[in-house]
C-alpha positions as CSV (number, residue, x, y, z in Angstrom):
1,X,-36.0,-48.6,-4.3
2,X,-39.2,-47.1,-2.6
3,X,-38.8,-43.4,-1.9
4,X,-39.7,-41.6,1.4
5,X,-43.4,-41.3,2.0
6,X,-44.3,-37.5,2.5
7,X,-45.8,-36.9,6.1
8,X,-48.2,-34.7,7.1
9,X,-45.4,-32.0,8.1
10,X,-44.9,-32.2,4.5
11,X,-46.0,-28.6,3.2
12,X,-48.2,-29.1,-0.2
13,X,-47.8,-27.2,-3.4
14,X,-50.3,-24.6,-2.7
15,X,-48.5,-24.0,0.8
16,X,-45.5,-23.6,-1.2
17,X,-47.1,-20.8,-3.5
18,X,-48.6,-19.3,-1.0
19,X,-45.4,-18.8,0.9
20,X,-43.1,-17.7,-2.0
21,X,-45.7,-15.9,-4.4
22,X,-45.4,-12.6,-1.7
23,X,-41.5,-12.8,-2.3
24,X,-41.5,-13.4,-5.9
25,X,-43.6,-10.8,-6.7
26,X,-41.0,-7.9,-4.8
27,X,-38.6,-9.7,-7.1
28,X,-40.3,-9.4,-10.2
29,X,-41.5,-5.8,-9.4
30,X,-37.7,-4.8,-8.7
31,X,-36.2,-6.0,-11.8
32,X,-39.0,-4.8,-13.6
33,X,-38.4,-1.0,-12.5
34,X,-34.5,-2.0,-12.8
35,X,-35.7,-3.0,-16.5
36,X,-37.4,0.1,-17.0
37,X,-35.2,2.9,-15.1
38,X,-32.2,1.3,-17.5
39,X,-34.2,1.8,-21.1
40,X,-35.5,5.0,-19.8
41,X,-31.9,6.5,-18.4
42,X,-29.7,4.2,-21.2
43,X,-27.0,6.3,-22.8
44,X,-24.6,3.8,-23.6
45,X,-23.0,4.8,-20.4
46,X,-21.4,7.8,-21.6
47,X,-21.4,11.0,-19.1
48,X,-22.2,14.7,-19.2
49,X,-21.1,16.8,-22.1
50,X,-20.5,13.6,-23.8
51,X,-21.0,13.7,-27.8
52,X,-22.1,10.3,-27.7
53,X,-25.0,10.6,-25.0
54,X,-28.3,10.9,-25.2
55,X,-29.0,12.0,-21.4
56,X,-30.6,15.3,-20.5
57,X,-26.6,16.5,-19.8
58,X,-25.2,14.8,-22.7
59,X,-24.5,16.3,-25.5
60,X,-25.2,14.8,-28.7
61,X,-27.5,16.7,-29.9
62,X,-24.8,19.3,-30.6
63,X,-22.6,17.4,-32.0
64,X,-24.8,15.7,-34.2
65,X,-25.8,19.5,-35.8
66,X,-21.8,20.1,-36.0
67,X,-22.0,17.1,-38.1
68,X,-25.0,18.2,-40.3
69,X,-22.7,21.1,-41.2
70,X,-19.8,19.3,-42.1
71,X,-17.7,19.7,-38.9
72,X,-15.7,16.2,-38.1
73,X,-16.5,15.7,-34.6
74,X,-13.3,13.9,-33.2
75,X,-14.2,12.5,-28.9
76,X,-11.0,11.9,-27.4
77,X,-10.2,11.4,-23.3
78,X,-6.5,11.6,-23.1
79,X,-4.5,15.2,-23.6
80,X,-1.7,13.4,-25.5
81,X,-4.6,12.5,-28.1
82,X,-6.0,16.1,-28.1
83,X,-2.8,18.0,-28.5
84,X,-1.8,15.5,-31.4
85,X,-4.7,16.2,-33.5
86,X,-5.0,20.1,-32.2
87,X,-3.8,22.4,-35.1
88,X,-4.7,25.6,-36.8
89,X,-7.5,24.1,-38.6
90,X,-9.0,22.9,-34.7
91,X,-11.6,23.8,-32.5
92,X,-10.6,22.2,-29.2
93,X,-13.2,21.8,-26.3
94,X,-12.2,20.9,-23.5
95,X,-15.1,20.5,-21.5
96,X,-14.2,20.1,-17.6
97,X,-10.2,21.9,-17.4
98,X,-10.8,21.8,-13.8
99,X,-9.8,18.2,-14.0
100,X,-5.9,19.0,-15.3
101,X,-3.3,18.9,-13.3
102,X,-0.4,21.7,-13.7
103,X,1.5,19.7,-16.0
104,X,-1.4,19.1,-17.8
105,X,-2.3,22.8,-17.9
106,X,1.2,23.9,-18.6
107,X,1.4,21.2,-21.9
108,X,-2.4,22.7,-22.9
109,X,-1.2,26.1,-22.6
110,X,1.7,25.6,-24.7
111,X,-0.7,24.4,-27.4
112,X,-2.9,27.1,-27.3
113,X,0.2,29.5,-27.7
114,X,1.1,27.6,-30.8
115,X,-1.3,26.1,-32.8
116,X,-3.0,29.2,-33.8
117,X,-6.5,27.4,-33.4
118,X,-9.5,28.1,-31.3
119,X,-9.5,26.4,-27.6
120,X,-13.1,26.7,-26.0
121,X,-13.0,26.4,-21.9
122,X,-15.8,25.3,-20.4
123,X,-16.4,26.8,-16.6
124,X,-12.8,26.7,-15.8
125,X,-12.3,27.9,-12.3
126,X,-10.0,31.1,-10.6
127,X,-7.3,27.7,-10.2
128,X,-7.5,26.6,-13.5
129,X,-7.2,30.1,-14.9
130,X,-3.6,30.4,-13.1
131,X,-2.2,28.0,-15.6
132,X,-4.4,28.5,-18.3
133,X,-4.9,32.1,-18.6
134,X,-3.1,33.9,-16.4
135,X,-4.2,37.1,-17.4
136,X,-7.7,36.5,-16.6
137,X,-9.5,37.0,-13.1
138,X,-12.6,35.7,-11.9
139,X,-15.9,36.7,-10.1
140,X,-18.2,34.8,-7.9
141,X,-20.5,33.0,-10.3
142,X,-24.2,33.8,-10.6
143,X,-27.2,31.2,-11.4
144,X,-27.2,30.2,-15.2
145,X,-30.2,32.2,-16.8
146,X,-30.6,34.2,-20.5
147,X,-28.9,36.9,-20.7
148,X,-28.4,39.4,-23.8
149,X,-24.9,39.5,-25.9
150,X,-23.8,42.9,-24.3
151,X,-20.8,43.4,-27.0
152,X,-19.7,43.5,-30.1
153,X,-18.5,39.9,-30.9
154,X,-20.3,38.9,-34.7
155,X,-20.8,35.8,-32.8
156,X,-22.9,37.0,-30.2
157,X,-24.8,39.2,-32.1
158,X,-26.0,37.0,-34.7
159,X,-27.0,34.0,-31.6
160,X,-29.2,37.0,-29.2
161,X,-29.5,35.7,-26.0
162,X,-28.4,32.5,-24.5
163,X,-28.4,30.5,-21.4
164,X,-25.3,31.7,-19.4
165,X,-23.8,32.4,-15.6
166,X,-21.8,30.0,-13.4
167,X,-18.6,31.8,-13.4
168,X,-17.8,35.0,-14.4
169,X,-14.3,36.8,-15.9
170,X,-12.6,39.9,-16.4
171,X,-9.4,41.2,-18.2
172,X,-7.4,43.9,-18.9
173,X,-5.6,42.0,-22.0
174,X,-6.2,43.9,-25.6
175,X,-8.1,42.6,-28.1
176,X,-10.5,40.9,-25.7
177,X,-14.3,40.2,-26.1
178,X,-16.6,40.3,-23.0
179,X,-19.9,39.2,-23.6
180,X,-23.3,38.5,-21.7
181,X,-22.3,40.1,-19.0
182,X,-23.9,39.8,-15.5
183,X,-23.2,42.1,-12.3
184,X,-20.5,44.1,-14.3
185,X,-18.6,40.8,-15.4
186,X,-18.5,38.6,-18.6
187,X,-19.7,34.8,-18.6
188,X,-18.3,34.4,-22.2
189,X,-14.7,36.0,-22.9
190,X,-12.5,35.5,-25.8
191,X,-9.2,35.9,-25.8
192,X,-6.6,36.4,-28.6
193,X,-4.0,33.8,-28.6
194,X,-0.6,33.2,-30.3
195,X,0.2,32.1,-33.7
196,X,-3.4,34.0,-34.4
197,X,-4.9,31.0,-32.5
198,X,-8.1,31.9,-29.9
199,X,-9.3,30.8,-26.7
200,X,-13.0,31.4,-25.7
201,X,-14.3,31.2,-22.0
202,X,-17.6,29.5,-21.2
203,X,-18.8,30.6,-17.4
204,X,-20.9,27.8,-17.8
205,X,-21.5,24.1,-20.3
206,X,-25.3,24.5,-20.1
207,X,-26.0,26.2,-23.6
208,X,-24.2,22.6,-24.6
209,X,-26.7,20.1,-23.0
210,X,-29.2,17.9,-25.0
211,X,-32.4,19.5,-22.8
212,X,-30.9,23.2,-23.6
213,X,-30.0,23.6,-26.7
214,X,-33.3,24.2,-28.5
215,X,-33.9,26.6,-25.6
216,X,-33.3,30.8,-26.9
217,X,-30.0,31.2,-28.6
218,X,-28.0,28.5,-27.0
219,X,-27.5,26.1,-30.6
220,X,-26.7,29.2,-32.4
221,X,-24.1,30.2,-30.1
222,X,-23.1,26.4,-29.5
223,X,-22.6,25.9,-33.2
224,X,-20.7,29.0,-33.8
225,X,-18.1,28.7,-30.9
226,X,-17.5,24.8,-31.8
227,X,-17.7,25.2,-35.7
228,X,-15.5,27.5,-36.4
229,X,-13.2,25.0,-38.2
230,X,-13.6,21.9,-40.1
231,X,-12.3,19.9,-37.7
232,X,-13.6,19.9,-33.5
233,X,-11.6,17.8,-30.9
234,X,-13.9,17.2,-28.0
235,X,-11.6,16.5,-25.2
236,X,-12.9,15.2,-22.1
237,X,-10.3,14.8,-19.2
238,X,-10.2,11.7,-17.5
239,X,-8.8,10.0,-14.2
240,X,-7.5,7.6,-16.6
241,X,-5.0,9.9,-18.6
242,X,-1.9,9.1,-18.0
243,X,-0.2,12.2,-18.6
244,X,-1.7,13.8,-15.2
245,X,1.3,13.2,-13.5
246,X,4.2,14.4,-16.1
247,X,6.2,17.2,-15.4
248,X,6.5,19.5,-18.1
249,X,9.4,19.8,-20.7
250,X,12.1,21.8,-20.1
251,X,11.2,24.3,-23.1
252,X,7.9,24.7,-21.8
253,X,8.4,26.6,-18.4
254,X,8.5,29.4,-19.9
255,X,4.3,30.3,-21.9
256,X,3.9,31.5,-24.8
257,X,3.6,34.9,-23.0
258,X,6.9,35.0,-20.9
259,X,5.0,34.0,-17.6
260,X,7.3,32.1,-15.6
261,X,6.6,28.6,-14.7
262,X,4.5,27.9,-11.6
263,X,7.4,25.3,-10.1
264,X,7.6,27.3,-7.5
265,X,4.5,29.7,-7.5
266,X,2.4,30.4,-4.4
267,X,-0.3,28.1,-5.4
268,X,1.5,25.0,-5.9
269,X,-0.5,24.4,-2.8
270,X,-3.0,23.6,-4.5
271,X,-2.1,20.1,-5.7
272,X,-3.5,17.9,-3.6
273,X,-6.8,19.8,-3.7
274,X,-7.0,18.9,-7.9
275,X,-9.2,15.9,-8.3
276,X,-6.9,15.0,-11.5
277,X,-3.8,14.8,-8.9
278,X,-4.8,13.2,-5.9
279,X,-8.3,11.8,-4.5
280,X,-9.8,9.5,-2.5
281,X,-11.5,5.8,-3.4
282,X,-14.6,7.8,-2.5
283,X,-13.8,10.7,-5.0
284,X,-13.7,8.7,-7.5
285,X,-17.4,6.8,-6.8
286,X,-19.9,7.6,-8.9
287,X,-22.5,9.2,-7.3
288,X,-25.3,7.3,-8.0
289,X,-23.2,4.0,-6.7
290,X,-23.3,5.4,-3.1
291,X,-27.1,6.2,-3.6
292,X,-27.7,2.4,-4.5
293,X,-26.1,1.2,-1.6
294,X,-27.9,3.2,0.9
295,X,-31.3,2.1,-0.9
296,X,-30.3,-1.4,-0.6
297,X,-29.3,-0.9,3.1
298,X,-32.8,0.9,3.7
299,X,-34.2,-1.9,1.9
300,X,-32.5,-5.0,3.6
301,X,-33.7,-2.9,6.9
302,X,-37.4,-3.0,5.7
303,X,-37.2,-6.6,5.0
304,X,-35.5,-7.4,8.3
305,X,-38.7,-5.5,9.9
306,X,-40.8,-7.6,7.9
307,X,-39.9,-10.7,8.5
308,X,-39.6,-10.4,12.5
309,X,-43.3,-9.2,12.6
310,X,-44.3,-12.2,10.5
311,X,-42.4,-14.3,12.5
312,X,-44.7,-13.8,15.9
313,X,-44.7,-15.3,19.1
314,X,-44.1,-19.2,19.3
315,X,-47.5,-21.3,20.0
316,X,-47.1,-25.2,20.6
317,X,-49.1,-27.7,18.6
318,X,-49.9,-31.1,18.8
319,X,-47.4,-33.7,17.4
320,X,-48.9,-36.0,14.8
321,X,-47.5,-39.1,16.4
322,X,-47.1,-39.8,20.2
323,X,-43.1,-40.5,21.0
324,X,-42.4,-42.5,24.2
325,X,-40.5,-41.0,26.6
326,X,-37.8,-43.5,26.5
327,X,-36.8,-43.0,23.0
328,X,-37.0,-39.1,23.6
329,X,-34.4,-39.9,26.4
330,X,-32.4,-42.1,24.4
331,X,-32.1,-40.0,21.6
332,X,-30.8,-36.6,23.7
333,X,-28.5,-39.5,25.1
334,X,-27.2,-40.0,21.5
335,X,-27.1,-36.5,20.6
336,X,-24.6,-35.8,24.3
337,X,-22.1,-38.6,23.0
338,X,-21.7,-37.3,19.6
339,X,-20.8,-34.3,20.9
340,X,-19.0,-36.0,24.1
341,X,-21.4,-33.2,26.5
342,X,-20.4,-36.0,29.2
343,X,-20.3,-32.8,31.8
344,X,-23.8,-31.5,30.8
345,X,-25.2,-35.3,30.7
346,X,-23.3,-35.9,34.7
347,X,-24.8,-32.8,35.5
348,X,-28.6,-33.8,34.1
349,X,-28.6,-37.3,35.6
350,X,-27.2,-35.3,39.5
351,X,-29.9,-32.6,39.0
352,X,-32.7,-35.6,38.5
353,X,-31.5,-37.2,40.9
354,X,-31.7,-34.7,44.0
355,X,-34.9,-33.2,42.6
356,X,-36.3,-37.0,43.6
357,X,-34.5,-36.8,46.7
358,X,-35.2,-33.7,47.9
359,X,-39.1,-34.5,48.5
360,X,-37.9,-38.3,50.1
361,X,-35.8,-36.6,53.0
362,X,-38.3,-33.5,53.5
363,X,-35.8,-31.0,52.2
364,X,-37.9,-27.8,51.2
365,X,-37.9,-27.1,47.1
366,X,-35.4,-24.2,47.4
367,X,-32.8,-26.2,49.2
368,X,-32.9,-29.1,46.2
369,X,-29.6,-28.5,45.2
370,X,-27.5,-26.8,48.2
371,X,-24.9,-29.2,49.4
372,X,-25.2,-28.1,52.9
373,X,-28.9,-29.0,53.2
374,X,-28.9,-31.5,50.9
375,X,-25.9,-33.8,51.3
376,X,-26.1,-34.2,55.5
377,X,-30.1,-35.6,54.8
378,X,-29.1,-37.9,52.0
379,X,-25.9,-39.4,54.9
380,X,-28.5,-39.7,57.3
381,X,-30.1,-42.6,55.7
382,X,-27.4,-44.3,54.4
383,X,-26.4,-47.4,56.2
384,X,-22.4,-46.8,57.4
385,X,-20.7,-49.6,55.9
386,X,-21.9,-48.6,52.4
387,X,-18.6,-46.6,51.6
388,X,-20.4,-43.5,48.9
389,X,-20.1,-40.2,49.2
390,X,-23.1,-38.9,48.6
391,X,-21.4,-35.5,48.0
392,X,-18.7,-37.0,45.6
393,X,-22.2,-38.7,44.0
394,X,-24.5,-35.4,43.8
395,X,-22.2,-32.6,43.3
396,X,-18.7,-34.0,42.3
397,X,-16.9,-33.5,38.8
398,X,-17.6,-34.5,35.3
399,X,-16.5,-38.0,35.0
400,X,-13.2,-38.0,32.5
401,X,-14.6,-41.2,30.0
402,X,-18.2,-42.8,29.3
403,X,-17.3,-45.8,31.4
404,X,-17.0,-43.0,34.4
405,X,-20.1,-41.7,33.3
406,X,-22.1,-44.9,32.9
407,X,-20.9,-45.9,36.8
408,X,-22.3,-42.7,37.8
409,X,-25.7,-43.5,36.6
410,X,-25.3,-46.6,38.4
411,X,-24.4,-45.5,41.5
412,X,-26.8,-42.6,41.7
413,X,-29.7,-45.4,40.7
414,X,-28.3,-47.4,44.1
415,X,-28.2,-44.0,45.8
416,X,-31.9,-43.2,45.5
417,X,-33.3,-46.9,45.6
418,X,-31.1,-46.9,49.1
419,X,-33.0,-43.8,49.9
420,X,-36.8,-45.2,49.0
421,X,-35.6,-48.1,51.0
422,X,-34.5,-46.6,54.3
């Protein structure tokens, strides 16, 4: 079987290349960055103030120095997990509390009230406080910057200054310890707990990240507020946890200090401002998602741009082969019955055929095809016994069939030849 000979529209394999190469190469320079912004940025997709990351606001730099010292450094995402391994021989971080609902809060502050081991809060907010630790209240927080240990706290002393700010706390409770203070408030606080347990404030996690921790006395500090005990439960609230929307047992709404429960507090309000309560689809879209699709959109724009400015005016050329007029004709008659356009081929073969009339019967250009001018010169030369309507013939309907249709050409053929003839 001989295959199709390629014609000179045919575009060559150099025309090819130079048509795609322009395209290809965007292509291979964006999954090149793609391959290179992913090795550069790769954490194993872990997040900030994870143990396990690498990024700049990971935190595994701490924890692997926890483990250098002998501290088991236990991750963990779900409270259920965190209170079951929680005991007097614990250090539990919980590094974003703002994320807990009240239940939540209510179940954690129970724990802290009766494990008797240390809990370390990192930046928890004036509404997280409420259910965490009533008793303290909060300032406006400052930028994160050193500052010196400004108290007594063995802890503080031997780590000198630190990187701290974000918010600041106060309290009247006894026992406490308020260090690195800033504008009259502290920005670490510890707290005595029940069942000689502790809980230690953090105004703000950046003393923990992988880029800060080498940085004055933050690892000191870090090490000493997380190693404590043998055993550190890194707990890192989570959309996922299903415990976010159980109420809290019936023993527990009463704290460990007598404070009532919160059922029906003043700031029960606030529960469909928590993000670990209630939020939006868009809430919960990573940020740098919504940043890729607006690059892509910009980007799809650009290209748009692009192509309609290559695209450029049209410009006629030259066929390479001459086509007779009657098999241009014949085909655009093909193309009308497979689509069965029989009222746009009626309506080419009238307009034809009063554009040759018009000049026969001296009726001026602009009055080709007005049935008023056009129709009372075409009866004028007509003999009367010939029985057509010439305005049935010119401006009538769309013939209902192809038989119709083929008449019509007929009879506007006699029409015209009647016409010349006259």
């Amino acid at each position: 079987m001989k295959t199709a000979a390629a014609t000179s529209l045919s575009p060559t394999g150099a025309q090819v290349w130079a048509r795609a190469r322009g395209a290809l190469a965007v292509v291979a320079l964006l999954v090149a960055a793609g391959i290179t912004m992913a090795a550069l940025r790769s954490d194993g997709g872990f997040g900030r103030l994870d143990p396990r990351s690498t990024a700049p606001a990971g935190s595994r730099a701490a924890a692997e120095l926890l483990k250098d010292q002998g501290v088991s450094v236990h991750p963990v995402t779900t409270l259920g997990d965190a209170l079951a391994a929680a005991g007097s021989g614990t250090t539990l971080l919980v590094t974003d509390p703002g994320l807990l609902s009240h239940a939540q809060q209510d179940a954690l502050h129970h724990a802290m009230s009766t494990t008797g081991g240390r809990t370390v809060l990192l930046a928890p907010d004036r509404d997280t406080l409420l259910g965490l630790a009533p008793e303290v209240a909060t300032e406006p927080p400052v930028p994160v910057r050193p500052l010196d240990p400004g108290c007594s706290l063995p802890t503080a002393d031997r780590a000198g200054d630190a990187e701290l700010g974000g918010h600041r706390y106060t309290t009247g409770a006894r026992g406490a310890d308020l260090c690195y203070p800033s504008g009259g408030a502290a920005t670490l606080l510890r707290l005595d707990a029940g069942a000689g347990g502790e809980t230690v404030l953090l105004g703000a996690p950046d003393l923990l990240y992988n880029d800060r921790l080498d940085e004055h006395g933050n690892a000191s500090l870090a090490l000493q507020l997380l190693g404590a005990h043998p055993e550190l439960i890194w707990y890192m609230p989570s959309f996922g946890d299903t415990s976010a929307g159980t109420t809290p047992a019936p023993d527990d709404s009463v704290d460990g200090d007598g404070a009532a429960d919160r059922e029906d507090g003043p700031d029960d309000d606030r529960a469909g401002d928590r993000p670990g309560e209630e939020s939006s689809f868009l809430d919960l879209v990573p940020g740098g998602w919504v940043w890729g699709t607006v690059q892509l959109g910009v980007a799809a724009l650009l290209a748009a741009v692009w192509r309609a400015r290559r695209l450029g005016p049209l410009v006629t050329e030259r066929l390479p082969v001459s086509v007779p007029a009657s098999e241009t004709a014949e085909g655009r008659a093909r193309l009308y019955r497979q689509v069965d356009a029989r009222e746009r081929a009626s309506a080419s073969l009238r307009s034809a055929a009063r554009a040759r009339l018009a000049p026969l019967l001296g009726v001026a250009s602009a009055d080709t095809h007005t049935p008023d001018v056009l129709v009372p010169a075409v009866a004028a030369r007509l003999s009367r016994d010939a029985g057509r309507d010439p305005h049935a013939l010119l401006f009538g309907p769309a013939p209902a069939d192809d038989a119709a249709l083929i008449r019509l050409a007929d009879q506007l053929d006699a029409l015209e030849r009647e016409v010349r003839t006259s």
